[in-house]
DSSP file (Angstrom, degrees, kcal/mol; ACC not computed):
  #  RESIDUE AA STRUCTURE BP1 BP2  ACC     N-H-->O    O-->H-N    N-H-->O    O-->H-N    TCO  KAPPA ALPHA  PHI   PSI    X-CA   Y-CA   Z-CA
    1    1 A X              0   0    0      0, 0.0     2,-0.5     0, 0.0     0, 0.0   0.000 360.0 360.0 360.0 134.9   19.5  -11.3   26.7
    2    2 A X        -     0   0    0      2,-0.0     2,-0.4     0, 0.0     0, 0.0  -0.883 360.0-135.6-116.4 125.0   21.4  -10.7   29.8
    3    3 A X        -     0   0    0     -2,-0.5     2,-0.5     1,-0.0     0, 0.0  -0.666   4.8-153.8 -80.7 132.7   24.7  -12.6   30.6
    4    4 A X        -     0   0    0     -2,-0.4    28,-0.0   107,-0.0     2,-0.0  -0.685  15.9-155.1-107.8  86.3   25.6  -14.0   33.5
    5    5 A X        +     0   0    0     -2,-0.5     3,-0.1     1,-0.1   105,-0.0  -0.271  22.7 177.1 -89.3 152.1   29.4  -14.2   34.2
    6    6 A X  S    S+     0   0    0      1,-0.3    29,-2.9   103,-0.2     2,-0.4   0.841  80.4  20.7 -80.7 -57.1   31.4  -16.5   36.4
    7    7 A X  E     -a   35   0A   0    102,-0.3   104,-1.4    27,-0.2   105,-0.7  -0.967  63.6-169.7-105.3  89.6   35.0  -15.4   35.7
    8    8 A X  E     -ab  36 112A   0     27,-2.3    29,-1.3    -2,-0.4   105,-0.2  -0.912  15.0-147.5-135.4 125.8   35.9  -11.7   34.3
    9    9 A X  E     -ab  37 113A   0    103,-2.5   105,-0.5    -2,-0.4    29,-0.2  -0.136  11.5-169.6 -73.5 157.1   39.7  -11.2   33.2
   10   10 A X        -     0   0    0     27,-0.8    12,-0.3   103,-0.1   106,-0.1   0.203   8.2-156.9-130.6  32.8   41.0   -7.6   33.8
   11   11 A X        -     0   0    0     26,-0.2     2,-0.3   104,-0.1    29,-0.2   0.147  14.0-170.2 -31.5 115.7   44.4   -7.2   32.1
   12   12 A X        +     0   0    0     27,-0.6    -1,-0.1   103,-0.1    59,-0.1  -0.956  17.7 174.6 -82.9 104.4   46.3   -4.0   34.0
   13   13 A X        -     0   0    0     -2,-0.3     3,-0.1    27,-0.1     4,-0.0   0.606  64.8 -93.4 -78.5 -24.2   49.5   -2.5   32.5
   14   14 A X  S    S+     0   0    0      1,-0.2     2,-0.3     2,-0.1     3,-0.1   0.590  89.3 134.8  71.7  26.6   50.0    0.4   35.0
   15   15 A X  S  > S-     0   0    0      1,-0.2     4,-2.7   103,-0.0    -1,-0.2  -0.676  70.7-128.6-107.5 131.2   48.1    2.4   32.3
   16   16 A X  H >> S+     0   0    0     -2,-0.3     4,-1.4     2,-0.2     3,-0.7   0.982 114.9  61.2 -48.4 -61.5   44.9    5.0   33.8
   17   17 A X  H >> S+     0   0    0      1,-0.3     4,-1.9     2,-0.2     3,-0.7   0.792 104.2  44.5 -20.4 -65.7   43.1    2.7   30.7
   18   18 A X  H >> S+     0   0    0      1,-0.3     3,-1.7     2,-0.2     4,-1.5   0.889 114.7  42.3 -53.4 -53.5   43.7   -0.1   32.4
   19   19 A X  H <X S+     0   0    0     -4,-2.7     4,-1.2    -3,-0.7    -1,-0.3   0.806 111.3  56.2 -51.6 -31.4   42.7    0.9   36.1
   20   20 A X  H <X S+     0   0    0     -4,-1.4     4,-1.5    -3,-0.7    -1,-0.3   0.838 111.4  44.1 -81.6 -33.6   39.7    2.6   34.8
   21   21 A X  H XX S+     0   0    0     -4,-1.9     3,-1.8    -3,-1.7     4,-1.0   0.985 109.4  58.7 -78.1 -64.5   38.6   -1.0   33.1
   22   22 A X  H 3X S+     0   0    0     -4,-1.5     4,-3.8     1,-0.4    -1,-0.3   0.573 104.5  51.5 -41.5 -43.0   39.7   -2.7   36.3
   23   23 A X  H 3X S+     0   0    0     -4,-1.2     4,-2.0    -3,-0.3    -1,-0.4   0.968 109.2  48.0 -79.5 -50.0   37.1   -0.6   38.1
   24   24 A X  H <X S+     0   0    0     -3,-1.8     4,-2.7    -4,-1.5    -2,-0.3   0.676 103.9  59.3 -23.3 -45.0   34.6   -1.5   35.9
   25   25 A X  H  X>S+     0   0    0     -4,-1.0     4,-3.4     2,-0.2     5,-0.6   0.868 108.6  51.8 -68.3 -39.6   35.4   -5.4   36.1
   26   26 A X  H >X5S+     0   0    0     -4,-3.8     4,-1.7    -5,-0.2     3,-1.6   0.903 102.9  51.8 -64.7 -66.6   34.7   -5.0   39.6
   27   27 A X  H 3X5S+     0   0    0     -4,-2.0     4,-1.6     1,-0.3     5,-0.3   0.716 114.6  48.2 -16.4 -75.0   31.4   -3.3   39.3
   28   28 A X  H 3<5S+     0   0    0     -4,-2.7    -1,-0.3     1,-0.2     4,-0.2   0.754 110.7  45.0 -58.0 -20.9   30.5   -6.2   37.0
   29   29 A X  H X<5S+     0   0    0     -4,-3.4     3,-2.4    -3,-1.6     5,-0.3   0.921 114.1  53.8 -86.2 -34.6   31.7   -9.3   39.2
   30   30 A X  H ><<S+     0   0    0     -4,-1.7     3,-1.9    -5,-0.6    -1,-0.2   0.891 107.3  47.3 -34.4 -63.1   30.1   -7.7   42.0
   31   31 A X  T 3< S+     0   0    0     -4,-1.6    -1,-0.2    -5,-0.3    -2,-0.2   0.430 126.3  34.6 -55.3 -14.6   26.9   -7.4   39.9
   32   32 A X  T <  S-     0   0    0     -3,-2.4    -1,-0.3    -5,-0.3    -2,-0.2   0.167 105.3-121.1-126.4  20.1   27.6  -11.0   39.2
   33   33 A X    <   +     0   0    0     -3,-1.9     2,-0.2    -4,-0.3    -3,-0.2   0.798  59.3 161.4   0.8  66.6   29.0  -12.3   42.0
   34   34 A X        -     0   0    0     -5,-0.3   -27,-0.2    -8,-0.1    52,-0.2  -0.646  47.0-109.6-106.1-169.7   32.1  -13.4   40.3
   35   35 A X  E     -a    7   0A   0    -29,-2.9   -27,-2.3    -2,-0.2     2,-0.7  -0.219  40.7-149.4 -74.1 140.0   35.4  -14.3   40.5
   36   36 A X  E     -ac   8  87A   0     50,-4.2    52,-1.2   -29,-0.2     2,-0.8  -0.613  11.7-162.9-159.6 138.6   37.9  -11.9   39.3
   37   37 A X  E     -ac   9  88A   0    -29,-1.3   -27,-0.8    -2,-0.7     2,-0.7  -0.646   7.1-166.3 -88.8 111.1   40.6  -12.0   38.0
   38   38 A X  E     - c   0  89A   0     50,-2.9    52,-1.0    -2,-0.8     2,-0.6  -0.828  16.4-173.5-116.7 103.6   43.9   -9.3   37.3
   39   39 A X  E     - c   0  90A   0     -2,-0.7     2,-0.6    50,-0.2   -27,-0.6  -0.811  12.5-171.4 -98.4  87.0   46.3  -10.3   35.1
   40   40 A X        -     0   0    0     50,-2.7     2,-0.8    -2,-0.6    52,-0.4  -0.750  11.1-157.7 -92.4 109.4   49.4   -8.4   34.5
   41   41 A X        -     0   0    0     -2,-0.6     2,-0.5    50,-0.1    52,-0.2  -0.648   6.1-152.2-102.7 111.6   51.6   -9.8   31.4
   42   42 A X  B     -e   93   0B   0     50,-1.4    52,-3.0    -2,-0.8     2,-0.4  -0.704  31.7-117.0 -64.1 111.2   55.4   -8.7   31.7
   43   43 A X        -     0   0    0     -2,-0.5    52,-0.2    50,-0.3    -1,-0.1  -0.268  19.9-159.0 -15.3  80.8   56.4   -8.6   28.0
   44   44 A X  S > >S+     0   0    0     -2,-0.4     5,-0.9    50,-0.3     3,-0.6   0.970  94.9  56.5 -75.2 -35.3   59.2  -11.3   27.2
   45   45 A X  G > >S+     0   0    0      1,-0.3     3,-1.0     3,-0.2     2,-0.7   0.954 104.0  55.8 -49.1 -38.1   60.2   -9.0   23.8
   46   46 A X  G 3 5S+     0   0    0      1,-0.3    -1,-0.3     2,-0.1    -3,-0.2  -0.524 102.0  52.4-106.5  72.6   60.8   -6.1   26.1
   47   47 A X  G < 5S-     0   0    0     -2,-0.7    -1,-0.3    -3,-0.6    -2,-0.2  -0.141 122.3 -96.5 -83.1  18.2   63.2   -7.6   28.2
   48   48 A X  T < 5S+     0   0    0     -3,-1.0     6,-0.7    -4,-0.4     7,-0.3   0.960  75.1 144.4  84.4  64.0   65.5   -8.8   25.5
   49   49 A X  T   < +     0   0    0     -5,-0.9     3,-0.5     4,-0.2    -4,-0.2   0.353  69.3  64.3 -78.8 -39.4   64.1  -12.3   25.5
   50   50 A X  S   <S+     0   0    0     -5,-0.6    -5,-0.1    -6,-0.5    -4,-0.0   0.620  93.6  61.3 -87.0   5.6   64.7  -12.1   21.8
   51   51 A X  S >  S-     0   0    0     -6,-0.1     3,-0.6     0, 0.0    -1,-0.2  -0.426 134.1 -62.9-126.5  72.2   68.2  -11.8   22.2
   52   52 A X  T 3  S-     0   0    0     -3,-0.5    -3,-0.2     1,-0.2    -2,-0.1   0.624  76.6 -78.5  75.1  14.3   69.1  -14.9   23.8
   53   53 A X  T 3  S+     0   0    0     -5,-0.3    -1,-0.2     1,-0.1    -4,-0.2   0.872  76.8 162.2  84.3  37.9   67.2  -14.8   27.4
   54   54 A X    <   +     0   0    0     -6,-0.7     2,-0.4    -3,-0.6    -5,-0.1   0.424  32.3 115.1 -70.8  -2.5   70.5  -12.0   28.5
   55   55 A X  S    S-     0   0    0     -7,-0.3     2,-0.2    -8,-0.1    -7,-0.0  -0.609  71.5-121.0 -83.5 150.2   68.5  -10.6   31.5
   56   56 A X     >  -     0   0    0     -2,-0.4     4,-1.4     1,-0.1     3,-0.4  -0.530  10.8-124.6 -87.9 157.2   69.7  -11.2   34.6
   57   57 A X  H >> S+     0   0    0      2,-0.2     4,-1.8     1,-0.2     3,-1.5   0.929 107.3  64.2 -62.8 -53.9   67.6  -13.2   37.4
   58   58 A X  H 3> S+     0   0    0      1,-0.3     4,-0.9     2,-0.2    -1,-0.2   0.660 105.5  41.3  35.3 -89.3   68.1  -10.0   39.7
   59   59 A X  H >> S+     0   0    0     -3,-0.4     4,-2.0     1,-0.3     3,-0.5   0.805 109.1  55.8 -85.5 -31.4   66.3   -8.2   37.7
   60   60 A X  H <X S+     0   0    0     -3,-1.5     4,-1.1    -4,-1.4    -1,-0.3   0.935 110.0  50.3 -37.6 -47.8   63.5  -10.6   36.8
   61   61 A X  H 3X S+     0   0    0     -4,-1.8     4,-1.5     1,-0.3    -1,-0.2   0.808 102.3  55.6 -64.5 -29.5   62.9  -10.9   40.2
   62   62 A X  H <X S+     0   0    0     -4,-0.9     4,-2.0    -3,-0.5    -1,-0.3   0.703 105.8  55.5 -40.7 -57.7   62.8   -7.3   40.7
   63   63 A X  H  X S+     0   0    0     -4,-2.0     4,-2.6     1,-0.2     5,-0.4   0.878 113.5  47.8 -68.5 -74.7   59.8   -7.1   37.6
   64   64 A X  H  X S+     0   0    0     -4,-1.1     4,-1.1    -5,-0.2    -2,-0.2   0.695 109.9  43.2 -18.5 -66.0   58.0   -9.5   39.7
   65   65 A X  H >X S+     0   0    0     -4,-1.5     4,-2.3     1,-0.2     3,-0.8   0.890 117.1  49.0 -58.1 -45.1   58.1   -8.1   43.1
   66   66 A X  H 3X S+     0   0    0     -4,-2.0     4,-2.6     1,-0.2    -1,-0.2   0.794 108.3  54.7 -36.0 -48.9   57.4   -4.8   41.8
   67   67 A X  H 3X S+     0   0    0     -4,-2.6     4,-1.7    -5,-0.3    -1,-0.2   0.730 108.6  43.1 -85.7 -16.3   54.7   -5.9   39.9
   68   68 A X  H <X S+     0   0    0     -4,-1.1     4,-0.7    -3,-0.8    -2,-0.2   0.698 106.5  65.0 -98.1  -9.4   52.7   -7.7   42.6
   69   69 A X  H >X S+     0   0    0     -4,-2.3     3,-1.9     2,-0.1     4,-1.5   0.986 108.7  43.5 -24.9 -73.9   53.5   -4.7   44.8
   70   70 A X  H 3< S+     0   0    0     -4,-2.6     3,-0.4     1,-0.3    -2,-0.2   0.843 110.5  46.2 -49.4 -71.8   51.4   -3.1   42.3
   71   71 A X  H 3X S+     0   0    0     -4,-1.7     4,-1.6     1,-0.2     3,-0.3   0.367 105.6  70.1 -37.1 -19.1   48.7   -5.4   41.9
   72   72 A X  H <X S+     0   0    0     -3,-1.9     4,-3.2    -4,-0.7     2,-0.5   0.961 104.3  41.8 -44.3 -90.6   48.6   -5.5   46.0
   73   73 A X  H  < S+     0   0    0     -4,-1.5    -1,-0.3    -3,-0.4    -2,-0.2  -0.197 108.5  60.3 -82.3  35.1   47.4   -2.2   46.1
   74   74 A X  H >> S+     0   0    0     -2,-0.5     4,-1.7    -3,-0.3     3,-0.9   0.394 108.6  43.7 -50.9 -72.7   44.9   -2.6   43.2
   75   75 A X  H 3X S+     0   0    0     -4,-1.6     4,-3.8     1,-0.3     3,-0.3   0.919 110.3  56.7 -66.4 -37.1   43.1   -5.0   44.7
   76   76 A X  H 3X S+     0   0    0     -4,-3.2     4,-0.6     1,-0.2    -1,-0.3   0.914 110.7  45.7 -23.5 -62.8   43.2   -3.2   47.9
   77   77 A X  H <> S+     0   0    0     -3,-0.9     4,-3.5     1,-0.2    -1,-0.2   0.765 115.3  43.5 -41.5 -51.1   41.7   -0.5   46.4
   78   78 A X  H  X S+     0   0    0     -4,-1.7     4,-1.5    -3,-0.3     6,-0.6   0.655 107.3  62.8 -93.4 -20.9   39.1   -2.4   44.5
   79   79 A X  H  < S+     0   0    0     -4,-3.8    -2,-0.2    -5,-0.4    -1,-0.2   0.661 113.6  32.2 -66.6 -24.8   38.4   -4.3   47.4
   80   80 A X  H >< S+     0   0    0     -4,-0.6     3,-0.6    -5,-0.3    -2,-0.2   0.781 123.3  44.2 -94.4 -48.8   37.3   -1.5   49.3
   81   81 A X  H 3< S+     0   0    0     -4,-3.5    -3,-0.2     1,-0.2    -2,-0.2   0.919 123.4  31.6 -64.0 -38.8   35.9    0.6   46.7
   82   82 A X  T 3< S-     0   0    0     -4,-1.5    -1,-0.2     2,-0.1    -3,-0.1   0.343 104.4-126.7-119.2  -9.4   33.9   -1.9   44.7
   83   83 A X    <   +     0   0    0     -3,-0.6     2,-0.2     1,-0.2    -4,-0.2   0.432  60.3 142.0  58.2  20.0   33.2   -3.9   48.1
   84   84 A X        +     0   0    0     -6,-0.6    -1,-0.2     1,-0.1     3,-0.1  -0.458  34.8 175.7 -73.7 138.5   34.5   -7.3   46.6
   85   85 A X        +     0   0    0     -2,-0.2     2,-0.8     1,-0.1    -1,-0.1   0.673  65.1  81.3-127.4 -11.2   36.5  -10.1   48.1
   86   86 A X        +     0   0    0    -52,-0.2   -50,-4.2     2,-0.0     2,-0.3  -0.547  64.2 118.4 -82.6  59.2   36.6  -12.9   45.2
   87   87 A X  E     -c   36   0A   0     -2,-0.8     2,-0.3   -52,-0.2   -50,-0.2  -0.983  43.4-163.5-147.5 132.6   39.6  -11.4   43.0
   88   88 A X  E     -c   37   0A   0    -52,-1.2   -50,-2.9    -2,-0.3     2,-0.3  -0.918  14.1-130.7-123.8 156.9   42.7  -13.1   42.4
   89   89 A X  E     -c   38   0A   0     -2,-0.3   -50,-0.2   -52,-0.2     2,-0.2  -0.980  23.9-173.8-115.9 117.1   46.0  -11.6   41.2
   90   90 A X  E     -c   39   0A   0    -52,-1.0   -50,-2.7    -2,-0.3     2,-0.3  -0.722  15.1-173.0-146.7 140.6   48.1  -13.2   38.2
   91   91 A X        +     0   0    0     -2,-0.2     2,-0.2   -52,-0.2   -50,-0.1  -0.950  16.1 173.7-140.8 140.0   51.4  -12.4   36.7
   92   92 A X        -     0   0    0    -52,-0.4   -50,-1.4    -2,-0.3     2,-0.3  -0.625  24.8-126.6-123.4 170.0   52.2  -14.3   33.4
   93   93 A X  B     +e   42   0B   0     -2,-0.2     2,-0.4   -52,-0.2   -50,-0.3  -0.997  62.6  35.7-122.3 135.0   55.5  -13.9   30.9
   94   94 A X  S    S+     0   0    0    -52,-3.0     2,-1.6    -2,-0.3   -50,-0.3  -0.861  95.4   7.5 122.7-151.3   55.1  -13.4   27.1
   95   95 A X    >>> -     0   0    0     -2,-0.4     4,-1.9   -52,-0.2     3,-1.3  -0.284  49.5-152.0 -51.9  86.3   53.1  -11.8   24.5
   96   96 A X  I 3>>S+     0   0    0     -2,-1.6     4,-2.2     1,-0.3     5,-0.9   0.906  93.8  55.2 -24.2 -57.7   50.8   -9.7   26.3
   97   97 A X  I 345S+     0   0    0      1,-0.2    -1,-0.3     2,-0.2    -2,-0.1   0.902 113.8  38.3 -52.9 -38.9   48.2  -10.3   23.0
   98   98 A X  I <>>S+     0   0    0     -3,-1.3     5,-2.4     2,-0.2     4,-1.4   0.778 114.5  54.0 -85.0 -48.1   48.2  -14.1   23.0
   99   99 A X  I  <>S+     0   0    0     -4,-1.9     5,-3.1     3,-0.2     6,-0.3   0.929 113.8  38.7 -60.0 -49.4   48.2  -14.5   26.9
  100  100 A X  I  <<S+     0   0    0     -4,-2.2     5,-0.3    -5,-0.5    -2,-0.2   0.868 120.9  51.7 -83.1 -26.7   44.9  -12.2   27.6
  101  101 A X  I  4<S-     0   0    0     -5,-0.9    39,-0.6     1,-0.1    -1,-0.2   0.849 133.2 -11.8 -94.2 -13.0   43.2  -13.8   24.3
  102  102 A X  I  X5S+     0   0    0     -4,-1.4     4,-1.7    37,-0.1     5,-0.3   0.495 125.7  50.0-151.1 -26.5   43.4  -17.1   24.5
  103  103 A X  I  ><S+     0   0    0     -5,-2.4     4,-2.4     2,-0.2     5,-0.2   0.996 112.3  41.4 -73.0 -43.3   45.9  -18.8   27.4
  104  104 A X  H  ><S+     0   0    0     -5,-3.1     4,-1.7     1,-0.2     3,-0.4   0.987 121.8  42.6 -67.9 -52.7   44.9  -17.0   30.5
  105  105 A X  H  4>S+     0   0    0     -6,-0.3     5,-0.8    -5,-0.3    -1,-0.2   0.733 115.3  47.7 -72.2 -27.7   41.3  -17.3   29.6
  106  106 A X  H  <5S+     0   0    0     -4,-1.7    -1,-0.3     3,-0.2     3,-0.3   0.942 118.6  42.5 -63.9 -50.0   41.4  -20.9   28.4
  107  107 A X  H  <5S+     0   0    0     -4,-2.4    -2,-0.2    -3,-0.4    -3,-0.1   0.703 125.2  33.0 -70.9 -34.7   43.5  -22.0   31.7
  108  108 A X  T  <5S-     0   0    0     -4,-1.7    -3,-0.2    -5,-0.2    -1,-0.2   0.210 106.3-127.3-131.9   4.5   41.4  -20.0   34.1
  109  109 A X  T   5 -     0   0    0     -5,-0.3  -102,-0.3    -3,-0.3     2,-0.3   0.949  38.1-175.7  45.7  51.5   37.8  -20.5   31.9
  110  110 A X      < -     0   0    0     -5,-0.8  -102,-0.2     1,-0.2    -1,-0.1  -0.647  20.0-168.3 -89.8 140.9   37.3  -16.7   32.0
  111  111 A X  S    S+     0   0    0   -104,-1.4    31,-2.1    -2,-0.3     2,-0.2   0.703  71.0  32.9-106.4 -24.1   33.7  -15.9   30.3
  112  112 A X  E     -bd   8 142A   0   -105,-0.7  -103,-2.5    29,-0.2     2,-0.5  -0.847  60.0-161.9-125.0 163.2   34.5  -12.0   30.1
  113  113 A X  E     -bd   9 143A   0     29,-1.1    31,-3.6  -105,-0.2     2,-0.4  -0.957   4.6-161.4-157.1 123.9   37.2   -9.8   29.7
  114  114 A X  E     + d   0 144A   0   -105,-0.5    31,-0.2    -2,-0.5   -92,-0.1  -0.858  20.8 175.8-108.2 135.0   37.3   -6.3   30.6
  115  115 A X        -     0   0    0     29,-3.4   -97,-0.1    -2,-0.4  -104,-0.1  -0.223  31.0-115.5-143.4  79.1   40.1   -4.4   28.8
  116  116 A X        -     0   0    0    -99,-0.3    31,-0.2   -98,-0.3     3,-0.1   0.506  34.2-116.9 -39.1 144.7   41.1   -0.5   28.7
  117  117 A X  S    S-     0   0    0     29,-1.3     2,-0.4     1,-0.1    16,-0.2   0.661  90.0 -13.9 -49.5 -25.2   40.8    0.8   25.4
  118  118 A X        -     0   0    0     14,-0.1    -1,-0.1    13,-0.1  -100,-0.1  -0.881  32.3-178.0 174.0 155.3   45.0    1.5   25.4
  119  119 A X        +     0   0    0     -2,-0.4  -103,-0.1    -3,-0.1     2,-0.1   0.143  65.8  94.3-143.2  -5.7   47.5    1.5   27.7
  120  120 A X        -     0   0    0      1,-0.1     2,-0.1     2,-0.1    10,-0.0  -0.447  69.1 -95.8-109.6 175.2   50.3    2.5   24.7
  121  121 A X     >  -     0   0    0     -2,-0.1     4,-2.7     1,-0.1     5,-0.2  -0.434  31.4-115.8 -84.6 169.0   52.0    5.0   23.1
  122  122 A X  H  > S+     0   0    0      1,-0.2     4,-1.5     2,-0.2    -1,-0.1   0.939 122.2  39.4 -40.1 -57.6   51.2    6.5   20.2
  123  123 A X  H >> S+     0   0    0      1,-0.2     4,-3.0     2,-0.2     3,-0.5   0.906 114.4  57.8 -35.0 -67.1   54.4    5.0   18.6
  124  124 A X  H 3>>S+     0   0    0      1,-0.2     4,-2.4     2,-0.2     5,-0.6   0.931 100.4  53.7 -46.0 -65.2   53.8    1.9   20.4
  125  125 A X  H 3X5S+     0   0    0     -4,-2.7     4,-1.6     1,-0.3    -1,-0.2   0.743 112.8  48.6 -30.9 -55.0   50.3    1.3   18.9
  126  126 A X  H <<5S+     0   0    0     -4,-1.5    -1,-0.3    -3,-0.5    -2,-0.2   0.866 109.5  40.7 -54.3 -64.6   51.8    1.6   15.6
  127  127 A X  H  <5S+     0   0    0     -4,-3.0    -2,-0.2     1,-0.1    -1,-0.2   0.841 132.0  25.7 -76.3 -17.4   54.7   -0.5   15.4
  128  128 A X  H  <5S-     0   0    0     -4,-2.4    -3,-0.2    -5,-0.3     2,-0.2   0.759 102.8-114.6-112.0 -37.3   53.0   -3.4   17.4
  129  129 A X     << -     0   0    0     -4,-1.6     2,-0.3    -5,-0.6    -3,-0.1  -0.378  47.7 -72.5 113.0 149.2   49.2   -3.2   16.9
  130  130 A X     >  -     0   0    0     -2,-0.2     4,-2.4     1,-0.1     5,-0.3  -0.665  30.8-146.2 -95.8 139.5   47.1   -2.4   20.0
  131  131 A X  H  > S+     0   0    0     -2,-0.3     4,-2.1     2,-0.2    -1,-0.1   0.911 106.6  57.7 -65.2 -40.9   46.8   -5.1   22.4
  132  132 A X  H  > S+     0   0    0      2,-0.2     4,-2.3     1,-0.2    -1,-0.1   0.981 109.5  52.2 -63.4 -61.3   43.1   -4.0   23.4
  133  133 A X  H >> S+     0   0    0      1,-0.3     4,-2.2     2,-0.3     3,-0.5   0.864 111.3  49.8 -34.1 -64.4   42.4   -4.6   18.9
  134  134 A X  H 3X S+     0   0    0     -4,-2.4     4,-1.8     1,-0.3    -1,-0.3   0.938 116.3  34.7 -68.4 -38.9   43.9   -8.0   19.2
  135  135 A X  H 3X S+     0   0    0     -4,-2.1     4,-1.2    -5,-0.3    -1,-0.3   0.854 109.7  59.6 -84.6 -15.3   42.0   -9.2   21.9
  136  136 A X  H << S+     0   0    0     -4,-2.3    -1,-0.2    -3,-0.5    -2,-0.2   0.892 116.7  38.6 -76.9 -41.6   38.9   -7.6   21.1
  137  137 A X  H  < S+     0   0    0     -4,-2.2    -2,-0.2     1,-0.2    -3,-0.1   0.608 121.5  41.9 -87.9  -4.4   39.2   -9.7   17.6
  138  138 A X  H  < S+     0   0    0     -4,-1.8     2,-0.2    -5,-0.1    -1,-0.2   0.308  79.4  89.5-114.7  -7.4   40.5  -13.0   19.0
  139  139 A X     <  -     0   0    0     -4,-1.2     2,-0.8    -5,-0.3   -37,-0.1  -0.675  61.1-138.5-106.3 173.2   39.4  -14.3   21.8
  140  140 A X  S    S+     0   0    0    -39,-0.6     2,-0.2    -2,-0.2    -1,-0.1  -0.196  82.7  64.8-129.5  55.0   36.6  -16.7   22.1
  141  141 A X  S    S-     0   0    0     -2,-0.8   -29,-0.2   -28,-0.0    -2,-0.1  -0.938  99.7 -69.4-148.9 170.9   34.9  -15.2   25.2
  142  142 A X  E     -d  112   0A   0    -31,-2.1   -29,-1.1    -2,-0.2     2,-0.6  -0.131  41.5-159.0 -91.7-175.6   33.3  -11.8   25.5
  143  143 A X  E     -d  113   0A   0    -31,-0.2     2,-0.3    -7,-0.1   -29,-0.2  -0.923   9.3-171.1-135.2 131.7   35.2   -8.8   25.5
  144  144 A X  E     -d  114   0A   0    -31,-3.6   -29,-3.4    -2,-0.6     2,-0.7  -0.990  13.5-155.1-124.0 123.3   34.1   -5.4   26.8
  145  145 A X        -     0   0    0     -2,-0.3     2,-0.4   -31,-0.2   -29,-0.1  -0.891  13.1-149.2 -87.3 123.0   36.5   -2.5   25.9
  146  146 A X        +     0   0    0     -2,-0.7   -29,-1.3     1,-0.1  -125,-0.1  -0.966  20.9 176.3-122.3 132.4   36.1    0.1   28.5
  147  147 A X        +     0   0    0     -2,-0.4     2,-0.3   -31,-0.2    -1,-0.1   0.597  58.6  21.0-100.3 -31.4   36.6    3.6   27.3
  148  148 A X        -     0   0    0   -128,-0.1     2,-0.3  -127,-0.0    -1,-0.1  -0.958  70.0-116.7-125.6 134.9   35.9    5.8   30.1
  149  149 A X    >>  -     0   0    0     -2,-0.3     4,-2.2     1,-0.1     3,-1.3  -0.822  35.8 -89.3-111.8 172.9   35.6    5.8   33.5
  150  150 A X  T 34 S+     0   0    0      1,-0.4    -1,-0.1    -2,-0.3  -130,-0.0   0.272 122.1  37.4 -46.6 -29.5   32.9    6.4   36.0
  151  151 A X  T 34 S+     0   0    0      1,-0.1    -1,-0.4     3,-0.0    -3,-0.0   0.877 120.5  43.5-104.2 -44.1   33.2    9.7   36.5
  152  152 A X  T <4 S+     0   0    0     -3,-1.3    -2,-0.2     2,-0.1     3,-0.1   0.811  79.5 132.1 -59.3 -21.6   34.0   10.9   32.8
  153  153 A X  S  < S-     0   0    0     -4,-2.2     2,-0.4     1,-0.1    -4,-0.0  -0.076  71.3-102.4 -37.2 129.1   31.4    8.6   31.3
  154  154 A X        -     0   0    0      1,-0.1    -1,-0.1     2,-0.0    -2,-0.1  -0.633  40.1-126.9 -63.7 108.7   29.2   10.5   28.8
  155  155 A X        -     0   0    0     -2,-0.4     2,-0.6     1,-0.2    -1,-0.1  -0.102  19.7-109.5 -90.0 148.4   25.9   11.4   30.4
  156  156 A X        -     0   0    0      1,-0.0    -1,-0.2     0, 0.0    -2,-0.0  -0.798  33.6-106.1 -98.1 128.7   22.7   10.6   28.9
  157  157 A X        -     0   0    0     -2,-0.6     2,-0.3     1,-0.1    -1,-0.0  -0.011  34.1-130.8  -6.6 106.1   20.3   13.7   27.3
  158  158 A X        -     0   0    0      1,-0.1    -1,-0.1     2,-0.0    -3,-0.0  -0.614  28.4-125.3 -84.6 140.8   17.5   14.0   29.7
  159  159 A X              0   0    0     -2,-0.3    -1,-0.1     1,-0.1     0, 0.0  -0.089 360.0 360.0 -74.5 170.1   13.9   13.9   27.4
  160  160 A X              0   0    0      0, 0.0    -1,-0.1     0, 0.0    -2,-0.0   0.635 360.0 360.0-156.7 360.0   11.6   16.3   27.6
């Protein structure tokens, strides 16, 4: 059975994982001509959110602009490489696990989700749980974990 997606998620951290999936999401909404969509979720825990909302707006604004800098030149990128023009760019606040598995994709009726295998540190992985793990086991669309990219991708045994 072959799927046909509308919507395809990409979550992007600034992690190689992430870009590599991202390249991948395009390939597939190309392949699908769909919409697609690149999500980066700033972290309310890691900007002391749990201690009484003590960042300053400044510096919020700062994550923001910075971060759709970044996403700017993603899509650039993917716009050229992947030859796609239907890709929108999203920056949400909070749990990074909860937002790609069930809000963004409920809100924005996403059918796939492309996600790098990790974007953390070892350390990180461990004391929180891998974001890619949660989302792969919670959200109620499908999920591709992409492991490799295009050029490392493991070649197949030619028969003989």
């Amino acid at each position: 059975m072959e799927a046909n997606y509308k919507t395809i998620l990409v979550p992007v951290d600034g992690s190689k994982q992430a870009e590599d999936a991202l390249a991948k999401g395009a390939l597939i909404a190309k392949n699908n001509h769909a919409h697609l969509d690149v999500l980066h979720v700033l972290s309310t825990t890691q900007y002391g959110y749990n201690y009484g909302g003590m960042v300053d707006g400044d510096v919020i604004n700062n994550l923001v602009e910075d971060t759709t800098d970044y996403l700017n030149k993603l899509i650039d990128r993917i716009k050229k490489d992947a030859g796609i023009d239907d890709v929108s760019i999203h920056i949400r606040f909070g749990n990074p696990k909860t937002v790609i598995s069930f809000e963004f994709p409920r809100d924005h009726k996403s059918d796939l989700i492309v996600i790098g295998a990790t974007g953390m540190s070892r350390l990180q992985r461990v004391l929180e749980g891998s974001v890619s793990s949660f989302v792969n086991r919670n959200a109620h669309c499908d999920v591709m974990v992409a492991r490799t990219n295009q050029k490392n991708e493991p070649s197949v045994p030619e028969k003989k």
